[in-house]
Backbone as CSV, one residue per row, in Angstrom:
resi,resn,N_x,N_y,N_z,CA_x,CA_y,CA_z,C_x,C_y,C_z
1,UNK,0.826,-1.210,0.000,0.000,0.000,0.000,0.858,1.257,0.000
2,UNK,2.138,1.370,0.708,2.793,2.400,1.194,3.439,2.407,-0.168
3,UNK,3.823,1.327,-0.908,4.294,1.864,-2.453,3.642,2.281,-3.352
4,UNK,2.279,1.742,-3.251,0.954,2.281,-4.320,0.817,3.886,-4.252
5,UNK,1.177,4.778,-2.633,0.634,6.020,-2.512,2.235,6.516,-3.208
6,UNK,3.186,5.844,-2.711,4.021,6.502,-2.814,4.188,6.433,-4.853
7,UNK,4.193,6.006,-5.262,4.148,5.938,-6.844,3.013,6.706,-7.504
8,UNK,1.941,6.729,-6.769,0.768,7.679,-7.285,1.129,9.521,-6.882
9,UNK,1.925,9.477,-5.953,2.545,10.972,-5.323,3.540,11.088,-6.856
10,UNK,3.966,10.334,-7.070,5.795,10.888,-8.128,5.036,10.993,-9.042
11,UNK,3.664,9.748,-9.758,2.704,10.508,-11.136,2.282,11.987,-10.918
12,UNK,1.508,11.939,-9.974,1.061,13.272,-9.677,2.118,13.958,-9.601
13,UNK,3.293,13.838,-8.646,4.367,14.952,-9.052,4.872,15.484,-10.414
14,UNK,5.223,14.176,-10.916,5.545,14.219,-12.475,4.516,15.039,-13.739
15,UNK,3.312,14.772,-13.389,2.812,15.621,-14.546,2.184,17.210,-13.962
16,UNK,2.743,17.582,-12.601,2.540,18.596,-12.328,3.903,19.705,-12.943
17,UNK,5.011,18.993,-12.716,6.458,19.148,-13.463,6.174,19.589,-14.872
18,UNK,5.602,18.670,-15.155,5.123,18.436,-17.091,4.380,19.789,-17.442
19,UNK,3.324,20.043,-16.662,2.180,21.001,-16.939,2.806,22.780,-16.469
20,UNK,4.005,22.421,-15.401,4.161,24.009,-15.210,5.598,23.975,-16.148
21,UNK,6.303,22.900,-16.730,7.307,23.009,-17.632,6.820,23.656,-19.227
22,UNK,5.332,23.184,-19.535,4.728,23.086,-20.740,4.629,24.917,-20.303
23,UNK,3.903,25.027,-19.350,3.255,26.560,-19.007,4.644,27.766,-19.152
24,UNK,5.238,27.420,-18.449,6.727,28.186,-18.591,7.464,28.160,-19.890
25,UNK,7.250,27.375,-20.491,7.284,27.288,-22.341,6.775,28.278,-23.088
26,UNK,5.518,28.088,-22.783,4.179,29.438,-23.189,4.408,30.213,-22.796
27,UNK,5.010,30.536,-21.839,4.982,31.848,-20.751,6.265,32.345,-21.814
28,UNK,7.312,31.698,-22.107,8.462,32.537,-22.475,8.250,32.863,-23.895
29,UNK,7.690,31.782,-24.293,6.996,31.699,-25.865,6.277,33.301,-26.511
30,UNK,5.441,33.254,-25.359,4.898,34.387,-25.241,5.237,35.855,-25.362
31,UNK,6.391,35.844,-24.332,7.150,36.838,-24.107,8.169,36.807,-25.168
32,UNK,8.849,36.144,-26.064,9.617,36.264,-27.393,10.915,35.930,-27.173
33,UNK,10.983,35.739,-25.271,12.264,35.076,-24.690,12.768,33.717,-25.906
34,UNK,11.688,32.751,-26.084,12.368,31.677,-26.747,11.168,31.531,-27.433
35,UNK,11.563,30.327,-28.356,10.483,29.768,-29.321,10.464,28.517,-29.162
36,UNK,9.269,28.343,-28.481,9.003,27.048,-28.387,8.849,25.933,-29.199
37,UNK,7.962,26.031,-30.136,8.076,25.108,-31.097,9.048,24.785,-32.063
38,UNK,10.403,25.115,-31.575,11.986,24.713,-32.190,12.045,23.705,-31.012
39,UNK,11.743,23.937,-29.653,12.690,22.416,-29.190,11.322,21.292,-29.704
40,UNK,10.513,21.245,-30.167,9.546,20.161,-30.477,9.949,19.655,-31.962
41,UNK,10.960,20.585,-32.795,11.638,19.932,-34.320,11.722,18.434,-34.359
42,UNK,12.665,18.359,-34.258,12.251,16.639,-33.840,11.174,15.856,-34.268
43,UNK,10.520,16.513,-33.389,8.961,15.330,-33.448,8.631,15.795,-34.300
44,UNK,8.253,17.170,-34.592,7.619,17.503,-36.047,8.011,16.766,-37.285
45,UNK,9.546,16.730,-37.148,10.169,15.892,-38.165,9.725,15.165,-38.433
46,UNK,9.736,13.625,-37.193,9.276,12.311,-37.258,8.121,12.104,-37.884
47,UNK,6.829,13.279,-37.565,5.711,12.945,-37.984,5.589,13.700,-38.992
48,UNK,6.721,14.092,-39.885,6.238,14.665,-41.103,5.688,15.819,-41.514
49,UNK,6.075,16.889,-40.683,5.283,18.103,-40.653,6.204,19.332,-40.146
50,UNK,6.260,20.098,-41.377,7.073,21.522,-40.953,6.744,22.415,-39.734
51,UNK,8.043,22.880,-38.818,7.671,23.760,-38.328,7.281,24.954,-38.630
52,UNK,6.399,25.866,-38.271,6.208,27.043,-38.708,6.544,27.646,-37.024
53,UNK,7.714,28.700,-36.552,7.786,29.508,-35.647,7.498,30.661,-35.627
54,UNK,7.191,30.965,-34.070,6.608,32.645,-34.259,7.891,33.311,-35.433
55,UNK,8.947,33.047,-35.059,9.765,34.348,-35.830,9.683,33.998,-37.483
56,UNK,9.590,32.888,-37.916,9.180,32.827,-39.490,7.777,33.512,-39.699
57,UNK,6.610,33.190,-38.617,5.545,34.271,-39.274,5.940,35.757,-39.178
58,UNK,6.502,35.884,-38.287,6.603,37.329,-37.693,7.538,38.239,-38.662
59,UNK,8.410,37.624,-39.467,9.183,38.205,-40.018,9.144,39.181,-41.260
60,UNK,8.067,38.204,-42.089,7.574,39.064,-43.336,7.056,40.693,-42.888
61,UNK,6.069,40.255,-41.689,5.240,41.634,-41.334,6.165,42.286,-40.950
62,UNK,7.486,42.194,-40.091,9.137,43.100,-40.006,9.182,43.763,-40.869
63,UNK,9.565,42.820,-41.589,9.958,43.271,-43.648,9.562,44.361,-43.968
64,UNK,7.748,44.037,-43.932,6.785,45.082,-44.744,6.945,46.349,-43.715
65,UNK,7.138,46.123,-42.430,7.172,47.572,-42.211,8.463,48.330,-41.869
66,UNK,9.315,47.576,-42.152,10.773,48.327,-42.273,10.458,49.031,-43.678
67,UNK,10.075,48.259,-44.601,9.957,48.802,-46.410,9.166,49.834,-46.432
68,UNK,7.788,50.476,-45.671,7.753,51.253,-45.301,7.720,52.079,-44.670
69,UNK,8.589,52.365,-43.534,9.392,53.185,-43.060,10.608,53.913,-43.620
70,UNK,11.476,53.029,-44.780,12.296,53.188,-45.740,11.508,53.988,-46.605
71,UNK,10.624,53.363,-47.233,9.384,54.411,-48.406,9.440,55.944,-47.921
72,UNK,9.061,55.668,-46.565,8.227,57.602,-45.658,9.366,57.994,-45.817
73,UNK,10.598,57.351,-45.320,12.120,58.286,-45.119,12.585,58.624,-46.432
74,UNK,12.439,58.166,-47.800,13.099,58.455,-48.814,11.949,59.523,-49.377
75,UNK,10.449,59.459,-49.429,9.810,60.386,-49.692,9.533,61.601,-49.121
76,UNK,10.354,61.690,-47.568,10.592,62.877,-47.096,12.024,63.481,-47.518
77,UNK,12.805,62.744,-48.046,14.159,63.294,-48.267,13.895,63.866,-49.446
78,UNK,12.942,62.891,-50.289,13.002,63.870,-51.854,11.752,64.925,-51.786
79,UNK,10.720,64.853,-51.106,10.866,66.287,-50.395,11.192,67.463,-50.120
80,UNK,12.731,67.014,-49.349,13.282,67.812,-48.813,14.452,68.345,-49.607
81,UNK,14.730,67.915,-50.132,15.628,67.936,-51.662,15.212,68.496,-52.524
82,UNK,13.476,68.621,-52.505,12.886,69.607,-53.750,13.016,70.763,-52.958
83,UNK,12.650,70.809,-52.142,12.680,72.340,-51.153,14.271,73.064,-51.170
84,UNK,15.318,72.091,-51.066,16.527,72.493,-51.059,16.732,73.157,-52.517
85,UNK,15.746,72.809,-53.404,16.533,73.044,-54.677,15.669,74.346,-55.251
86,UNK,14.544,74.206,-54.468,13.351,75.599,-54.219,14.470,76.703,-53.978
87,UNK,14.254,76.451,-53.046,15.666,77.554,-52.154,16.690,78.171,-53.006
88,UNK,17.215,76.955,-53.515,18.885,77.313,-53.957,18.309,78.122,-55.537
89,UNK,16.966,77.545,-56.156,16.570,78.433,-57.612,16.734,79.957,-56.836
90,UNK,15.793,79.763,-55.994,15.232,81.855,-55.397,16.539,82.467,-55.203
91,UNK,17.364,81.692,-54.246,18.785,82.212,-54.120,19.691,82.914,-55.166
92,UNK,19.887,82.062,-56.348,20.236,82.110,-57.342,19.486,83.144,-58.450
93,UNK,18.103,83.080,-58.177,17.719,84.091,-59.076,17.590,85.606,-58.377
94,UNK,17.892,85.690,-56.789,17.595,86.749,-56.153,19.326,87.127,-56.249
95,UNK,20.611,86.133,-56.386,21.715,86.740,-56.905,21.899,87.459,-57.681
96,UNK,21.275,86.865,-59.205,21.535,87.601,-60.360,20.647,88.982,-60.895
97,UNK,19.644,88.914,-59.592,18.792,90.110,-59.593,19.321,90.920,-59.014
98,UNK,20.296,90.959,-58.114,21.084,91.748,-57.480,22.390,91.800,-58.124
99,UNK,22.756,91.441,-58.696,23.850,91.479,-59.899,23.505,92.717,-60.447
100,UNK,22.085,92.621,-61.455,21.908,93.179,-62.297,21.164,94.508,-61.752
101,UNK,21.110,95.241,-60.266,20.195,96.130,-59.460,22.101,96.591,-59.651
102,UNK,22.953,95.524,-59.050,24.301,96.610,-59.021,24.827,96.924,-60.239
103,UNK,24.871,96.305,-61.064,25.636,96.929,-62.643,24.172,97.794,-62.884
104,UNK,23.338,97.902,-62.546,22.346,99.229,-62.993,22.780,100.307,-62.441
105,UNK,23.132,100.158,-61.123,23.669,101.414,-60.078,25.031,101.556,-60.149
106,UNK,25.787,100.913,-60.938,27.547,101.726,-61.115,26.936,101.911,-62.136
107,UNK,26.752,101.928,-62.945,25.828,102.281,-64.169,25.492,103.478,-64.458
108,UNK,24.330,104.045,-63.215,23.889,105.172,-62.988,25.022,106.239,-62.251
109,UNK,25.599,105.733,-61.450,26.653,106.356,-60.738,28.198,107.024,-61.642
110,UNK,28.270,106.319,-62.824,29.115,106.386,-63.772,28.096,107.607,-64.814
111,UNK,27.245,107.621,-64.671,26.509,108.677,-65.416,26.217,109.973,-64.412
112,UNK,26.678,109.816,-63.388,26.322,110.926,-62.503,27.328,111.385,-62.209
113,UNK,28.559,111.000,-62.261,29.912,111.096,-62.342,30.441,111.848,-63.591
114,UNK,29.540,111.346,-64.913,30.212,112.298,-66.165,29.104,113.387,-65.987
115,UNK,27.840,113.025,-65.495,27.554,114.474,-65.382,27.739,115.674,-64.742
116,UNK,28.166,115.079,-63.266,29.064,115.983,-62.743,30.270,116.833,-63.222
117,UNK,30.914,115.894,-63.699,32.717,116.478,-64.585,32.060,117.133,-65.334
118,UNK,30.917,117.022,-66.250,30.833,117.863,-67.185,30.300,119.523,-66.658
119,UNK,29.010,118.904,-65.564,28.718,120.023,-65.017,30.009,120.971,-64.356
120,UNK,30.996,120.650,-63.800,31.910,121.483,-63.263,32.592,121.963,-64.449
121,UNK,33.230,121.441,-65.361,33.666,122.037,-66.696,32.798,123.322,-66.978
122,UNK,31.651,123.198,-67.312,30.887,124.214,-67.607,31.214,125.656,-66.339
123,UNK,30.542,124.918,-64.955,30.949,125.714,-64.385,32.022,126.443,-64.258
124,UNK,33.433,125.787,-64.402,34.806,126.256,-64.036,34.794,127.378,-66.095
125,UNK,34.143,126.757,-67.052,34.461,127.474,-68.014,33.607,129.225,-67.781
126,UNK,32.212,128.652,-67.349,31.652,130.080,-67.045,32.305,131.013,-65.962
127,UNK,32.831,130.111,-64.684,33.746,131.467,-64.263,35.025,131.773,-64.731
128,UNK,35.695,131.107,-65.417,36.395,131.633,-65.870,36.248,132.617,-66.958
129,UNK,35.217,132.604,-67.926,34.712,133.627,-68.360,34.330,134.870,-67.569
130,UNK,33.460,134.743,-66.609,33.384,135.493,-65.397,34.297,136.444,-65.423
131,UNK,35.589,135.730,-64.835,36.443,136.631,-64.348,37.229,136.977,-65.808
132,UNK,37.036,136.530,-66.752,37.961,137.345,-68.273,37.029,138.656,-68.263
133,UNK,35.728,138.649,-68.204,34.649,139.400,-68.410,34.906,140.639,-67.696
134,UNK,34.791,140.529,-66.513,35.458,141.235,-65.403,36.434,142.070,-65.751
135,UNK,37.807,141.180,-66.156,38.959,141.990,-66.209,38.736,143.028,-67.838
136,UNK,38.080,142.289,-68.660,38.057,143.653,-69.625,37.078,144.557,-69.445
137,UNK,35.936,144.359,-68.631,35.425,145.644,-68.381,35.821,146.368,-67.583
138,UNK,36.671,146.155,-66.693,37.778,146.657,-65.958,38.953,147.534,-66.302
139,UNK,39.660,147.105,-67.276,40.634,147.690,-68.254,39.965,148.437,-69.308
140,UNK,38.783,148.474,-69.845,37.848,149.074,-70.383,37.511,150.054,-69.998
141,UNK,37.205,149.843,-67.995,36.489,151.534,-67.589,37.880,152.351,-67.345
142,UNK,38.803,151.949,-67.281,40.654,152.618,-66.802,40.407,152.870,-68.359
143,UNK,40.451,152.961,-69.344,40.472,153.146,-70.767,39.948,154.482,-71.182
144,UNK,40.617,155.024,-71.882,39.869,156.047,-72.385,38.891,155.914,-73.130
145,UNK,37.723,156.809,-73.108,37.188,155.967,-73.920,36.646,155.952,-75.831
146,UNK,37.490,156.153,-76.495,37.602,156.496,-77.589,38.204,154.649,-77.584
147,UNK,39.528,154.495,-77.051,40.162,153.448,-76.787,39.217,152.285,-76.542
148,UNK,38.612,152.019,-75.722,37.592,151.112,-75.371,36.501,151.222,-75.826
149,UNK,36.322,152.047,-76.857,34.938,151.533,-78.108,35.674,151.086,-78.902
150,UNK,37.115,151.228,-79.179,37.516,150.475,-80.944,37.900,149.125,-80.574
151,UNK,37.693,149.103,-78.987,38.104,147.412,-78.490,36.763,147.163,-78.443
152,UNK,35.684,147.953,-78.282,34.145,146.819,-78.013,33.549,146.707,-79.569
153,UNK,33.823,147.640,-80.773,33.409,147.378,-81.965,34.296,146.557,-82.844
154,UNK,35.599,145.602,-81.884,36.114,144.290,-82.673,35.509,143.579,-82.182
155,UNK,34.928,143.220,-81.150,34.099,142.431,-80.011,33.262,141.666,-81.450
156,UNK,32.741,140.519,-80.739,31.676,139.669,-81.569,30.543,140.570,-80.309
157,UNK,29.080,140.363,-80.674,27.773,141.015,-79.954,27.802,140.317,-78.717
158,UNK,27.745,138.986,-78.405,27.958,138.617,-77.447,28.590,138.863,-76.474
159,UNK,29.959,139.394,-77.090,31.002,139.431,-75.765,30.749,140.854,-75.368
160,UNK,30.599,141.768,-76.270,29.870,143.312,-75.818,28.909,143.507,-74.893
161,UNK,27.673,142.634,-75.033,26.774,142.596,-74.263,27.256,142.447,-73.007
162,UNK,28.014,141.268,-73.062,28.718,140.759,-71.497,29.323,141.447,-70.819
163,UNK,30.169,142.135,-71.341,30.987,142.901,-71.001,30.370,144.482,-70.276
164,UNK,29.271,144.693,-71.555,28.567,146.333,-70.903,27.857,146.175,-69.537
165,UNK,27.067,144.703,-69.916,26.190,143.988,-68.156,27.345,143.981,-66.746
166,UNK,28.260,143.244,-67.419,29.493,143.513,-65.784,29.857,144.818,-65.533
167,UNK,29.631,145.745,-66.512,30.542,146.998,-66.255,29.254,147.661,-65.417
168,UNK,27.475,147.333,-65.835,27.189,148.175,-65.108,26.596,147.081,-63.901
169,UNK,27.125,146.294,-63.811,27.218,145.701,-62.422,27.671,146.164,-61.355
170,UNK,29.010,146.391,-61.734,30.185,146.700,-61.117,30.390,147.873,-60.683
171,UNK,29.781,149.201,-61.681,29.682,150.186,-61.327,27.621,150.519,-60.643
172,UNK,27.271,149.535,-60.577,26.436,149.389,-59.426,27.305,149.486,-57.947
173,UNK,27.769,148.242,-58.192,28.307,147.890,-56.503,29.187,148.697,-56.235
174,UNK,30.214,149.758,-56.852,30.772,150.352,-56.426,30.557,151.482,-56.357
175,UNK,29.323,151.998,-56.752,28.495,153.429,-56.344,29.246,154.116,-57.409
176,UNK,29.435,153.619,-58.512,30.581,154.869,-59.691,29.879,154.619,-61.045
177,UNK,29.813,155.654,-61.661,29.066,156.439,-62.836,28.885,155.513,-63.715
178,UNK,28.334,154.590,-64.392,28.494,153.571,-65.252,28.747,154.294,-66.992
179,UNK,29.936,153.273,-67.804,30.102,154.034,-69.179,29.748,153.440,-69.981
180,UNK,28.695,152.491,-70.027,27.721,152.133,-70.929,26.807,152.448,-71.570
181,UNK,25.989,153.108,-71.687,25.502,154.445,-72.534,26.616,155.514,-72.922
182,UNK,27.845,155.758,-72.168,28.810,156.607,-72.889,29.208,155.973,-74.528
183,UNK,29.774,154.584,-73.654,30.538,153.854,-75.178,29.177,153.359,-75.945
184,UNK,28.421,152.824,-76.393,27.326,152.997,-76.716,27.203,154.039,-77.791
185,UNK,27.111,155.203,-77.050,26.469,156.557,-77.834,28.127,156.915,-78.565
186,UNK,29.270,156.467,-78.541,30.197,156.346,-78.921,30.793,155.118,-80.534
187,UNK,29.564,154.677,-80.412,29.731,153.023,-81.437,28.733,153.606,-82.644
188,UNK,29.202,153.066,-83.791,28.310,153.280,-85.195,27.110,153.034,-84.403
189,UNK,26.459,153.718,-85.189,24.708,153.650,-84.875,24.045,152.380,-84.651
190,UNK,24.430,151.872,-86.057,23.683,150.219,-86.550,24.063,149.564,-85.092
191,UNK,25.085,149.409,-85.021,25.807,148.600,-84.181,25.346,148.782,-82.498
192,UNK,25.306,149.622,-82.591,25.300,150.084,-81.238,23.366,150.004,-81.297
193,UNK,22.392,150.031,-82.022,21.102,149.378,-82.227,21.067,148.538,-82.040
194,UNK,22.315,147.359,-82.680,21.668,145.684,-82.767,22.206,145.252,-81.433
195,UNK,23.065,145.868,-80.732,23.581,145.302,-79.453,22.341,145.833,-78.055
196,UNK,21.815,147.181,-78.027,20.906,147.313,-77.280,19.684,146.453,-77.420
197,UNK,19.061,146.622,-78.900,17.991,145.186,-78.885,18.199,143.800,-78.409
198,UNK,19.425,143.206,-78.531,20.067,141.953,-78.287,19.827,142.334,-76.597
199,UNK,20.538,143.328,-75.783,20.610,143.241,-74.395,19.165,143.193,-73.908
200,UNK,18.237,143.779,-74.486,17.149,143.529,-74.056,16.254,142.704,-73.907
201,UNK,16.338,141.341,-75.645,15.629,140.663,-75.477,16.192,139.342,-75.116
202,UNK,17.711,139.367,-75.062,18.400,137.913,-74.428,18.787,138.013,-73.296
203,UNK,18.821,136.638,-72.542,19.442,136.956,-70.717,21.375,136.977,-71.096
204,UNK,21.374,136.838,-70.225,23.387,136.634,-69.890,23.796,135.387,-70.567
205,UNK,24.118,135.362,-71.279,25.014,133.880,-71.772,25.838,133.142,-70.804
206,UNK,25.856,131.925,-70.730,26.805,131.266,-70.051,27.977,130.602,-70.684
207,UNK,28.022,130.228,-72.078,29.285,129.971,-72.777,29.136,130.998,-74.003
């Protein structure tokens, strides 16, 4: 009797062994610790029948979503590569727009430059006329004046005119008798006509 219990205790022990060995299988199975149905190869063998393991099913669906994750990452790069190349066009066309804003403006600056030189030429030629103007109506009023009409009737009309306007400038500002109507009433008639009409209806010349 005492061997009957005792042999029915080690069955019962034994397939309690069996059932939490099988469970702890599943349990790790589960968890991805191991794969169970590799230590059962073997038998599958014997009886003719492939294993299929979690990681052979599991793997394709890996696959497919590594492939797209690869897909999203390369369709954000080319993307991002069109945008880079967005960029680098505007860049490039906002260079050569500014290229062409600066060769417009040395451009303009090179024209403001000869207009300047030219404008001072003029200027530096009109005072220097100025002051020629000056000095012969100057030496003109020191002149006797018999002397300084046979110098204003070689004169071209222009320079007469100029010359009679500074003299009675001059003898404005210096409070002294002006001799422009003297020499004048001193000059052939004609002449001394076409130069008063001229003073009247033209301004001052500048060249």
């Amino acid at each position: 009797m005492a061997k009957g219990k005792n042999l029915g205790k080690s069955i019962v022990l034994l397939f309690l062994i069996i059932i939490l060995c099988l469970g702890g299988l599943l349990w790790f199975d589960y968890l991805g610790i191991i794969h169970a149905k590799t230590l059962f190869t073997p038998l599958y063998r014997i009886l003719g029948r492939e294993v299929q393991t979690s990681m052979t099913a599991v793997r394709p669906l890996n696959n497919d979503i590594d492939q797209d994750r690869i897909d999203k990452q390369r369709e954000a790069l080319r993307l991002y590569k069109e945008e880079l190349d967005q960029k680098e066009s505007e860049l490039t066309a906002s260079g050569q727009q500014n290229e062409r804003i600066a060769a417009e403006l040395a451009e303009r600056e090179k024209t403001l430059e000869e207009r300047e030189k030219t404008f001072n030429n003029l200027q530096k030629k009109y005072d220097d006329k100025e002051v020629n103007i000056e000095q012969i109506a100057t030496r003109l009023y020191n002149m006797p004046p018999a002397a300084a009409v046979q110098e204003l009737v070689a004169m071209d009309d222009q320079l007469v005119i100029d010359v009679l306007r500074k003299e009675e400038e001059m003898a404005t500002v210096k409070k002294q008798y002006s001799m422009t109507s003297y020499w004048l009433s001193l000059m052939p008639a004609e002449r001394a006509a076409a130069v008063q009409r001229k003073m009247v209806s033209k301004p001052k010349a500048l060249d």
